[in-house]
C-alpha positions as CSV (number, residue, x, y, z in Angstrom):
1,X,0.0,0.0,0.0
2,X,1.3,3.1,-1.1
3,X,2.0,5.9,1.7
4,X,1.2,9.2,1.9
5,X,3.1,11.8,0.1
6,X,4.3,14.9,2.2
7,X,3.6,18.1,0.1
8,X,6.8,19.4,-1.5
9,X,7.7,23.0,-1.1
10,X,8.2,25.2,-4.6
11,X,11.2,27.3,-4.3
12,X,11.0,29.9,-1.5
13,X,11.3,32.9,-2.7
14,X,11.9,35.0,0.6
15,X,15.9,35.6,0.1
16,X,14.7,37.2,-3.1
17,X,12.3,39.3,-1.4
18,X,14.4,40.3,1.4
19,X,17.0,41.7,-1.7
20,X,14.0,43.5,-2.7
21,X,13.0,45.5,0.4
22,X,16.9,45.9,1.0
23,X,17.4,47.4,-1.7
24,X,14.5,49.8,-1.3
25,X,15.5,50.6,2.2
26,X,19.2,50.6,1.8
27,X,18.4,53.5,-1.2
28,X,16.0,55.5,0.3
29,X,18.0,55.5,3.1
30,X,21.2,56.6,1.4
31,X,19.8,58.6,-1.5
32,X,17.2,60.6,0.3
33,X,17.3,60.7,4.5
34,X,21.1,60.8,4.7
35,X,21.9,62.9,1.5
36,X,20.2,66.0,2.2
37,X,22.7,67.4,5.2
38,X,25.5,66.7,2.4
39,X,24.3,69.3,0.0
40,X,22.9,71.8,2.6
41,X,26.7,73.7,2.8
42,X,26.9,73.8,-1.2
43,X,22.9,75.2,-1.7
44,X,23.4,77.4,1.4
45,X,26.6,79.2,-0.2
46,X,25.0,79.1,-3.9
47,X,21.7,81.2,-3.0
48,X,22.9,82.7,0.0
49,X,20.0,80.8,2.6
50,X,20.9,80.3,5.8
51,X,21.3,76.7,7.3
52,X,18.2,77.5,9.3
53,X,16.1,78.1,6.6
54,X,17.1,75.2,4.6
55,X,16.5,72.7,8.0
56,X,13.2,73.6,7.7
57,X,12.0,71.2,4.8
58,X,14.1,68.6,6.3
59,X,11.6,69.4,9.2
60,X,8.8,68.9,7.0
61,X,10.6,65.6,5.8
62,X,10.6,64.1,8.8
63,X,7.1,65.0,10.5
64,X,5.2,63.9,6.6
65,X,7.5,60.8,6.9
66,X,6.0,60.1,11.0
67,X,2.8,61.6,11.1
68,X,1.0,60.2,8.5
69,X,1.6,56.5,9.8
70,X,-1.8,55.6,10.4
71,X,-2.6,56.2,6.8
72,X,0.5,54.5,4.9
73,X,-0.5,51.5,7.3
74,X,-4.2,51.9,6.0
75,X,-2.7,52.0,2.2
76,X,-0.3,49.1,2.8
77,X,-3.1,46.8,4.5
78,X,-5.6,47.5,1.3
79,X,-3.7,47.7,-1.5
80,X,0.0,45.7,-0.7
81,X,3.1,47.4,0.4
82,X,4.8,46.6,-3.3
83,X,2.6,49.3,-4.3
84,X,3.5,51.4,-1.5
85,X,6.9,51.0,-2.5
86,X,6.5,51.4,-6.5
87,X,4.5,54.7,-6.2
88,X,5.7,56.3,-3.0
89,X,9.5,55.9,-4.0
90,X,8.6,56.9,-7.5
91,X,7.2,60.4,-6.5
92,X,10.8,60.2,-4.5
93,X,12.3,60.1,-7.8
94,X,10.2,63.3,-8.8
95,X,11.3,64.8,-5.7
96,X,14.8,64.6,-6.3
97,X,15.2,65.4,-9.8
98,X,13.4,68.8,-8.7
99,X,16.0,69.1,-6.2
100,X,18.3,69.6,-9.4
101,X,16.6,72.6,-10.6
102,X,15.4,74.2,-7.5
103,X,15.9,78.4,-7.0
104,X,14.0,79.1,-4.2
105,X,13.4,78.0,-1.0
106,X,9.3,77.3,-1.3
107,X,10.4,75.0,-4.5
108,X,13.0,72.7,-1.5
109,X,9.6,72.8,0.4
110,X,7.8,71.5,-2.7
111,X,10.2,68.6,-3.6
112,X,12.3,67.6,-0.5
113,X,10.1,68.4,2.4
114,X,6.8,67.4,0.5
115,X,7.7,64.8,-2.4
116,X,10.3,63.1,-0.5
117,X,8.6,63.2,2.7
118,X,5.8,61.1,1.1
119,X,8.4,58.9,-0.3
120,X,9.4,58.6,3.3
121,X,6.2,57.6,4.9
122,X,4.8,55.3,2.3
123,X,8.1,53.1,1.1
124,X,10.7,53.2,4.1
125,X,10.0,51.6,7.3
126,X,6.6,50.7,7.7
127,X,6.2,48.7,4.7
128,X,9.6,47.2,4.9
129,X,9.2,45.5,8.1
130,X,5.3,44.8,6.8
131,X,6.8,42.6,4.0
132,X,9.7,41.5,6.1
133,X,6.8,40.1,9.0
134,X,4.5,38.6,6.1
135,X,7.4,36.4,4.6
136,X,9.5,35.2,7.5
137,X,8.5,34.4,11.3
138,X,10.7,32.0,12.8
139,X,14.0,33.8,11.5
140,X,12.1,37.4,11.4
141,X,14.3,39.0,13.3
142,X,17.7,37.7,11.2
143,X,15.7,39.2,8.2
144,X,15.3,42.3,9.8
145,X,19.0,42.3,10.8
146,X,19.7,42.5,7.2
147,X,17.1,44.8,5.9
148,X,18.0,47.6,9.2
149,X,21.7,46.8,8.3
150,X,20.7,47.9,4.2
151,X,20.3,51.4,5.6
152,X,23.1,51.4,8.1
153,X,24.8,50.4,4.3
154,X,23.1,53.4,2.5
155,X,24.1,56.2,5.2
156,X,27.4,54.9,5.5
157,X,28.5,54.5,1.6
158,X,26.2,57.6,0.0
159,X,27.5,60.8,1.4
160,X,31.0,60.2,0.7
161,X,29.8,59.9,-3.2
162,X,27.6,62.5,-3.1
163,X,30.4,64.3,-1.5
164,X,32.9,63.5,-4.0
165,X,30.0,64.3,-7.2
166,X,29.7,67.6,-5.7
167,X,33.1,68.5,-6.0
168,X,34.1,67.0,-8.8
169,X,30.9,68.1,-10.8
170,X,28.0,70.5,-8.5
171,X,25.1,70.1,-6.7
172,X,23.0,69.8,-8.9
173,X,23.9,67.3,-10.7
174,X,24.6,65.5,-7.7
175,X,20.6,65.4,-7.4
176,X,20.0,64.1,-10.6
177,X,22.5,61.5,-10.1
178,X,20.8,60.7,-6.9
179,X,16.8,60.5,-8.6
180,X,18.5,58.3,-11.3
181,X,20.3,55.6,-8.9
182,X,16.9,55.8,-6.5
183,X,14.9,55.0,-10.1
184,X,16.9,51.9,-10.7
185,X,17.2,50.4,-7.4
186,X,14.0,51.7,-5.2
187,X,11.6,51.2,-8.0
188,X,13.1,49.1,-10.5
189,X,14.8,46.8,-8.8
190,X,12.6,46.6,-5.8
191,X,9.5,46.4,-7.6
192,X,10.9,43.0,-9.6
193,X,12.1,41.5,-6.9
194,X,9.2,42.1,-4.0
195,X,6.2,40.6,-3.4
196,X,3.6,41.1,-0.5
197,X,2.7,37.8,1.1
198,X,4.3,34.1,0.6
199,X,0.8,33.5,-0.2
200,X,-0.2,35.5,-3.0
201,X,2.9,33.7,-4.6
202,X,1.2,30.1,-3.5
203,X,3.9,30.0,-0.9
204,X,3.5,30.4,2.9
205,X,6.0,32.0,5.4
206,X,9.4,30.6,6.2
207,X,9.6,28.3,2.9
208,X,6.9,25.9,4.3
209,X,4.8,23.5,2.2
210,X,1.4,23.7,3.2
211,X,-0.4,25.8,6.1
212,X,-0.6,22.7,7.9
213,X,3.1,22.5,7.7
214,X,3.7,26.0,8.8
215,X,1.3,25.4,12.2
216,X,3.5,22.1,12.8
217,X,6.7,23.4,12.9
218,X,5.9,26.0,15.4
219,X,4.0,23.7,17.8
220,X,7.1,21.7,17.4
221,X,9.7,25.0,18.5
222,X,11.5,24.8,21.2
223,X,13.3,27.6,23.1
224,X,11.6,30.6,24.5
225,X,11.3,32.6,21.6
226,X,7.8,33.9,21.7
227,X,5.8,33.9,18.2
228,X,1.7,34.4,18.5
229,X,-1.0,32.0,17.2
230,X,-3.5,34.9,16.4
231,X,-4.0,38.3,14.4
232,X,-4.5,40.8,17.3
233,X,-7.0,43.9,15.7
234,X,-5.9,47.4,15.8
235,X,-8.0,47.9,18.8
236,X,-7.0,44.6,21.0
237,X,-3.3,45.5,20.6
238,X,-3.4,49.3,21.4
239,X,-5.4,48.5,24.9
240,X,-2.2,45.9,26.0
241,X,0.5,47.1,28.2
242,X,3.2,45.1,26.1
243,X,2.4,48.1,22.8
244,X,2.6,51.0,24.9
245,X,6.3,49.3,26.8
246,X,7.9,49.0,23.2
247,X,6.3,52.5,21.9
248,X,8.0,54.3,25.0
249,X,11.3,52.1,24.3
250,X,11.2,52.8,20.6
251,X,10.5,56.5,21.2
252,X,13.1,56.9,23.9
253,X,15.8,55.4,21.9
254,X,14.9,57.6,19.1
255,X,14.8,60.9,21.2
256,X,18.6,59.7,22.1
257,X,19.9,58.3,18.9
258,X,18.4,61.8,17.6
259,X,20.2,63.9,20.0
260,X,23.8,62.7,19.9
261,X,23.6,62.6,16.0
262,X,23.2,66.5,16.3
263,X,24.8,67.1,19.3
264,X,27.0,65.2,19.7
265,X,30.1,66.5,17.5
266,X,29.3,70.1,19.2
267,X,29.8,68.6,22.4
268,X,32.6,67.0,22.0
269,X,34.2,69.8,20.3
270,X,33.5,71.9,23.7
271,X,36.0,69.4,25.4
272,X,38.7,70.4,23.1
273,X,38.1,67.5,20.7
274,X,39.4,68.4,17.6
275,X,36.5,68.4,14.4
276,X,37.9,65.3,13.0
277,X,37.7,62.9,16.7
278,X,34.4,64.6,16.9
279,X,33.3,63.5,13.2
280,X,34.9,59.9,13.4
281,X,33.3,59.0,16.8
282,X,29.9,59.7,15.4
283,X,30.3,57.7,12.0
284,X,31.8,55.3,14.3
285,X,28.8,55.2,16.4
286,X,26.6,54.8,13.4
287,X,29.2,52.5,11.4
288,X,28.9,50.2,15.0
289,X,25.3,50.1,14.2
290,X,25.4,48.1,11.4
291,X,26.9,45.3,13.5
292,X,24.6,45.5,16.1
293,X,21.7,44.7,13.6
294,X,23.1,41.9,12.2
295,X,23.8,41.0,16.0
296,X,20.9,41.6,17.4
297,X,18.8,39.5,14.3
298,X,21.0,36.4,15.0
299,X,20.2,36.8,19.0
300,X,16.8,37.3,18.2
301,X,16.0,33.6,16.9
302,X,17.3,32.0,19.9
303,X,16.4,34.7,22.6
304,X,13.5,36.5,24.2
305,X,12.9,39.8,23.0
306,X,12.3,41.9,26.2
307,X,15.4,40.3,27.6
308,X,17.7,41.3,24.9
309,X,15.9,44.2,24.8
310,X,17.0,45.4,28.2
311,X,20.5,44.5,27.7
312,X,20.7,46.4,24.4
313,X,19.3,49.6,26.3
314,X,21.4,49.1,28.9
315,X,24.4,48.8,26.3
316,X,23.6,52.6,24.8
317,X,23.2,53.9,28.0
318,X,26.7,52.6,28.9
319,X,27.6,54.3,26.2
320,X,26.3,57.6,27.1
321,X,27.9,56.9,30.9
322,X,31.5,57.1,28.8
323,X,30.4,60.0,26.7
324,X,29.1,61.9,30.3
325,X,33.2,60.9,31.3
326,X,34.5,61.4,27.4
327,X,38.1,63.5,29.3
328,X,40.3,60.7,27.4
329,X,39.7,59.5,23.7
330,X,39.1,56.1,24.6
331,X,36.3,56.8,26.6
332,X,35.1,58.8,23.2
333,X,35.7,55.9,21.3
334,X,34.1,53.1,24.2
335,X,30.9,55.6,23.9
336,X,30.7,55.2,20.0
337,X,31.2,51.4,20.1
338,X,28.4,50.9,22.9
339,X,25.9,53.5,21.6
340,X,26.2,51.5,18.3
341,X,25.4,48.2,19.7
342,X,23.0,49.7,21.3
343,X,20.8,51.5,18.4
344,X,21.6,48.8,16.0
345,X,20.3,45.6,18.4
346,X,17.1,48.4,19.8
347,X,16.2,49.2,16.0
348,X,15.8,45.2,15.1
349,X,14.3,44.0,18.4
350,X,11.0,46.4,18.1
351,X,9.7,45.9,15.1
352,X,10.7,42.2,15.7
353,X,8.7,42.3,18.9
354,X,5.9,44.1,17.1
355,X,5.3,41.5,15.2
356,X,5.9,38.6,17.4
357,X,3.4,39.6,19.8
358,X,0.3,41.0,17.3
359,X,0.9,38.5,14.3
360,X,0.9,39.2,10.5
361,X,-2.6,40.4,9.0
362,X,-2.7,43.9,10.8
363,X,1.2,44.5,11.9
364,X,1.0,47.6,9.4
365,X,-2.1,49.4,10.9
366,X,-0.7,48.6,14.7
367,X,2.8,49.6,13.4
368,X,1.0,52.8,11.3
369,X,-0.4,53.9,14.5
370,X,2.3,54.0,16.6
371,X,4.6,56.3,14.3
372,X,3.5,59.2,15.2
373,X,4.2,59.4,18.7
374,X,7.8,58.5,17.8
375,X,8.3,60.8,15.4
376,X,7.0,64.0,17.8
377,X,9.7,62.7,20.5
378,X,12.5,62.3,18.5
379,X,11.4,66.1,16.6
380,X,11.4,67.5,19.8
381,X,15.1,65.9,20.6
382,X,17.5,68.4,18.9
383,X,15.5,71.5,19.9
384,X,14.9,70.6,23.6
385,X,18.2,69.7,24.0
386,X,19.5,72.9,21.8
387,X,16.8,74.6,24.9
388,X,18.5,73.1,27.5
389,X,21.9,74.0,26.1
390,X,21.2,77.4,26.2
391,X,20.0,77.8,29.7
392,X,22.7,76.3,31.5
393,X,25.8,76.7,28.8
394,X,26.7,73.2,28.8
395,X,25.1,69.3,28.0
396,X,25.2,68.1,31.0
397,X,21.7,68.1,32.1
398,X,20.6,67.0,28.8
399,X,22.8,63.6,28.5
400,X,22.6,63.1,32.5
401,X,18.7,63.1,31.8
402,X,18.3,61.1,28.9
403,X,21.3,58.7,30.5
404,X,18.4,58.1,33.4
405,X,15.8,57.5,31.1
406,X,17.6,55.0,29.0
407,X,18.4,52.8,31.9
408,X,15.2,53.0,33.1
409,X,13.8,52.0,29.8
410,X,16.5,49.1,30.2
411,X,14.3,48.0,33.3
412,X,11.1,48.8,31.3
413,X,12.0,46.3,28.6
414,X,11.5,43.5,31.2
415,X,7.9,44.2,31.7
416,X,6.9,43.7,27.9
417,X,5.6,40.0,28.4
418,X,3.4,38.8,25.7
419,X,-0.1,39.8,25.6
420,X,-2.9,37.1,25.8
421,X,-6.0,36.7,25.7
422,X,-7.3,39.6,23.8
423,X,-6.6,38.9,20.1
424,X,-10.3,38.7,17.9
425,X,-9.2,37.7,14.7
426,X,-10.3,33.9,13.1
427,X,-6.7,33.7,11.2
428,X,-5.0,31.7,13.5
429,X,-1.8,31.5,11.7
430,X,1.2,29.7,13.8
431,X,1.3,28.2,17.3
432,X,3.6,30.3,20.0
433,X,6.9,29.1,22.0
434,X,6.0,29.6,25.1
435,X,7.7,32.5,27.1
436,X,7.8,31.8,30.9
């Protein structure tokens, strides 16, 4: 008598899809968030605007890119993030080639702070981690290593070549070099390579057979690495402590990873730190980042979340304890690695988390909703530091403050059990490793 045939697997096609986001990430990252500080000395000097006039769209950047969460995770959960990704990053493209013939400040406005800003909300993080949480659970958070360490890629390589364009050619065609590279890879090459769901492509997540598969293999999980059985709704997951612990981490480690990265060169340089210590110890800092993704997404199979969570706070606020205490260089340099490790393993973990603990089917609208908080707190870092600088001629009660509040975040992190009980959702979707 014959037996039964297990169902074969077609090719998985989530390395290809990770490539995808990566590269969408990794370029909007490079091309458009980190680029626009490296042209602001050449279009300041070419129209005569001062560098507070042209921060201001970068403001507008950044609070489009936050604030209007709740609607890019509306748009992602309706109509796919691919399309999120094809559209928003193509009105990027538009953005930045305007860059290349702007005269007037209104017209940066118009095509940084608007155009790119919308580029920002609807094709960088939110529908990144959205694919990346549809296509892999039980090595989620090594894919998001990769895709978080894509970015760290894109600040750290781009603004040297934009750097070096600008000289050798100007800044304007510097912009139109940069629409042209974001054309290629953020819409062309991501929009051939992603895909929204495993099962739109008659696939399911993790490479998996059948459904029935899928469900097996994480009943069978061992380890305390908690993944849920259930689709919390918008409304479930915003009444549970655990959302509101890793939305006050996530914004805390923002308002601090904000502040040192404009505030932290000027402080150093008040302890006689020379421009170029100052410089390297914060593209140190953000260079260690990179390894402290890919760190944190290996840990993050074989580890509980909350737990790694508090040790990767408490890492950054080490870090800040040796910048407080920065009277040597190698406590300079002991601040840049820790900080790193620190931002790099935080800025995995969460969205990781995210998704471990309120499932697949609505991670964008739970994410969506959450973003703006986070951006208000880490808008408000530079200026309420800037505030506090002012008033008592030094940063010490800035960093001393935010020092406090990252360690106790560190003791926060250990309070963000799992939620239960509360999910209403009839797609049931994998069976959880129990967290004791």
């Amino acid at each position: 008598m014959a037996r039964p045939t297990t169902p074969t697997a077609p090719r998985f096609s989530g390395p290809l899809v990770l490539a995808g986001v990566m590269l969408a990430y990794g370029s909007i990252c490079g091309n458009v968030t980190y680029a626009f500080g490296v042209f602001l000395p050449s279009m300041s000097e070419s129209y005569g605007w001062s560098r507070s006039v042209l921060s201001g769209p970068y403001t507008l950047f950044l609070m489009i890119g936050g604030l209007l969460g709740p609607v890019a995770g509306f748009t992602i959960a309706r109509f796919g993030a691919r399309k999120n990704f094809m559209l928003a990053n193509l009105l990027a493209v538009i953005g930045l080639a305007g860059m290349s013939q702007v005269s007037a400040v209104w017209q940066v406005y118009l095509f940084f702070g608007g155009m790119c800003g919308l580029g920002l909300a609807f094709a960088e993080f939110l529908p990144a981690t959205t694919v990346i949480n549809h296509w892999f659970v039980r090595k989620r958070s090594l894919a998001l290593g990769f895709l978080f360490a894509s970015g760290g890629a894109g600040g750290f390589l781009l603004p040297p070549l934009i750097s070096a364009v600008i000289s050798g050619l100007d800044w304007r065609w510097a912009w139109a070099a940069l629409a042209g590279l974001h054309l290629l890879l953020g819409v062309i090459g991501a929009s051939l390579l992603i895909r929204n769901t495993p099962e739109e492509e008659g696939q399911f997540p993790d490479g998996h057979a059948s459904q029935e598969q899928f469900e097996e293999a994480h009943r069978n999980v061992t380890g305390h690495v908690y993944t849920t059985r259930e689709d919390w709704s918008v409304r479930d997951a915003l009444a549970t402590p655990a959302l509101w612990i890793l939305l006050t981490l996530f914004s805390v480690l923002l308002f601090t990873t904000t502040m040192l990265t404009t505030h932290q060169v000027a402080y150093l340089q008040d302890l006689h730190y020379s421009p170029m210590v100052s410089a390297t110890a914060l593209g140190l800092m953000l260079g260690m980042s990179i390894l402290g993704r890919i760190l944190s997404g290996i840990l993050g199979m074989r580890f509980t979340g909350r737990h790694l969570a508090a040790i990767f706070m408490a890492c950054l606020g080490l870090g800040l304890i040796s910048l407080l205490n920065a009277r040597d260089v190698f406590f300079v340099y002991l601040y840049s690695i820790l900080a790193g490790l620190g931002f790099g393993g935080m800025i995995v973990l969460l969205p990781h988390t995210m998704g471990a603990y309120f499932g697949r089917k609505n991670f964008s609208r739970i994410v969506g909703w959450t973003t703006p908080i986070v951006t208000l707190a880490s808008a408000a870092s530079p200026v309420l530091t800037g505030y506090l600088y002012d008033r008592s001629g030094n940063y010490f009660w800035p960093f001393a403050g935010t020092t406090a509040l990252v360690f106790l975040c560190a003791g926060l992190a250990l309070a963000a059990r799992p939620p239960r009980g509360r999910a209403r959702t009839t797609d049931s979707y994998c069976a959880p490793a129990e967290e004791t």
